[in-house]
VOVEXVEX-545737 format. One record per residue: x, y, z of N, C-alpha, C in turn; residue in one letter. Coordinates in steps of 0.1 Angstrom, whole numbers. Atoms other than C-alpha are relative to their C-alpha. Layout:
<sites>
X,Y,Z,X,Y,Z,X,Y,Z,A $
...
</sites>
This chain:
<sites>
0,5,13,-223,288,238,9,-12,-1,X $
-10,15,2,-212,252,230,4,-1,-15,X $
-12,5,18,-187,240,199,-1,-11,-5,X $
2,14,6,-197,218,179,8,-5,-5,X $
-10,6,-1,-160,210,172,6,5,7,X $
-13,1,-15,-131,203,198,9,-2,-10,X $
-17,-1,7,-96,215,186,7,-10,14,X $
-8,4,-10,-71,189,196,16,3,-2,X $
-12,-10,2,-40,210,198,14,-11,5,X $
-12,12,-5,-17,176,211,-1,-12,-14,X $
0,9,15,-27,161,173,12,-5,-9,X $
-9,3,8,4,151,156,-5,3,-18,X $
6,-6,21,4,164,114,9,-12,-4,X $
1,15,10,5,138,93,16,0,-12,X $
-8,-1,12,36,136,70,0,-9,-18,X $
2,7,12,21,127,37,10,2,-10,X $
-10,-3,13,50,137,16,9,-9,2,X $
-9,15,-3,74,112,35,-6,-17,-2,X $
8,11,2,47,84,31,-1,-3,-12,X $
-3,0,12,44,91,-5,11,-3,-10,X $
-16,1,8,79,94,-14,5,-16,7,X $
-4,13,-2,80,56,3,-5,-11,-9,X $
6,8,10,56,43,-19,2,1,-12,X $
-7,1,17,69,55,-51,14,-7,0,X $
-10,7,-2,103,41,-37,2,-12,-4,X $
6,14,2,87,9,-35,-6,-3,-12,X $
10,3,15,66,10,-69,13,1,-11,X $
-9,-1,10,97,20,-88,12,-13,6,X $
-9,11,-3,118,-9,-71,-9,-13,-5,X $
7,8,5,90,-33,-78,-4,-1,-15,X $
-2,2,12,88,-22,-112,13,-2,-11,X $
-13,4,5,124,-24,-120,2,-17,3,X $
-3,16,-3,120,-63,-103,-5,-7,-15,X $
12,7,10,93,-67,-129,-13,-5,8,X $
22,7,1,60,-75,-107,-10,12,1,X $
10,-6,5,32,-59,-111,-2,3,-13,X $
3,-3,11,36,-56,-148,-14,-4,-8,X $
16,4,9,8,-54,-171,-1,1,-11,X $
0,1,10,4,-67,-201,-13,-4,-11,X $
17,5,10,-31,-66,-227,1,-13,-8,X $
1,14,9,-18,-97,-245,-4,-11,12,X $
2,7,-11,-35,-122,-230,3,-17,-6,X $
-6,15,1,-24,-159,-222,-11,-12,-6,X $
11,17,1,-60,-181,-221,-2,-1,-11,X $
11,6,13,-69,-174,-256,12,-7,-11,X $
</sites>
């Protein structure tokens, strides 16, 4: 009988909680700089 998936048991797991907690790092330092703000008042009219 053949497997139609192959375990790869030398896979490294993913650390999405360390990757996450870098980008909120980053979004809350970027938001304290001020860019990315967004504001509905708009300038062209």
């Amino acid at each position: 009988m053949t497997h139609k998936y192959t375990k790869d048991d030398n896979k490294k797991k993913e650390d999405h909680q360390a990757e996450n907690q870098l980008k909120n790092k980053a979004e809350r330092e970027n938001k304290s700089a001020g860019k990315h703000s967004f504001s509905k008042e708009t300038d062209h009219l």
